[in-house]
C-alpha positions, -999 to +999 in steps of 0.1 A: +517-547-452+502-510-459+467-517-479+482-494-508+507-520-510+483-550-512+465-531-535+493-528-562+501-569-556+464-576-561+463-554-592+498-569-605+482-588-634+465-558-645+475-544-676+474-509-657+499-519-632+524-531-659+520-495-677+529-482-641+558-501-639+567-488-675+564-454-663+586-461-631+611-479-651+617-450-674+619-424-646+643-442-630+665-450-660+664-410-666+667-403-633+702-432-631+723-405-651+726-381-631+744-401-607+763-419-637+771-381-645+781-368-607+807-408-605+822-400-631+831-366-626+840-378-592+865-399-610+878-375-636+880-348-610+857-319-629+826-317-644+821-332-674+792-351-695+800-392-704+792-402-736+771-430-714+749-404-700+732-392-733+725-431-741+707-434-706+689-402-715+681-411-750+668-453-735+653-438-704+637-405-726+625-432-750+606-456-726+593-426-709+580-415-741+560-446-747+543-448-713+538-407-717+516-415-755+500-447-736+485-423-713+478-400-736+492-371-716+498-342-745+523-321-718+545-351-711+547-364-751+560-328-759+583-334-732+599-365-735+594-361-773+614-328-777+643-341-751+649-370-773+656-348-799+686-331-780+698-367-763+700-378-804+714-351-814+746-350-790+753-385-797+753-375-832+779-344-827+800-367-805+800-395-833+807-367-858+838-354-838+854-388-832+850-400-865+868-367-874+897-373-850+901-406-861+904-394-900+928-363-882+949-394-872+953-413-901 
């Protein structure tokens, strides 16, 4: 086992190495819709946005957020704070056109 490796086990109790794994987790949640994106357009045969990808941007923009102000890193704040801002705001158009549809039907 690589000592950089032994390192991070050694340090797993450390409340620096859980912020880490914060950080991780919310990169990779972000990072999971893009491949949520490119299946389904796989399976709808064009390119197109799921509803389910602005929810992983909005959890995974969120949890990145919090690790980005725990750190205190200004650059990364402003931009996970502003993108959270656009993820809210598409649900919010997409929940305001289906709610129209659904009046349109009745």
């Amino acid at each position: 086992m690589s000592s950089l490796v032994q390192d991070f086990l050694a340090r797993l109790g450390d409340s620096v190495t859980w912020w880490a794994v914060l950080g991780f987790l919310g990169q990779g949640i972000f990072a999971s819709r893009f491949i949520i994106q490119w299946i389904h357009a796989e399976r709808v045969r064009r390119s197109e946005i799921p509803v389910v990808f602005w929810y992983i941007s909005l959890l995974g923009g969120i949890v990145t957020f919090i690790y980005a102000v725990h750190i205190a890193n200004l650059v990364f704040i402003i931009g996970q704070g502003s993108g959270l801002f656009v993820y809210a705001r598409n649900l919010h158009l997409i929940y305001v056109e289906r709610r129209r549809a659904r009046a349109r039907q009745d």
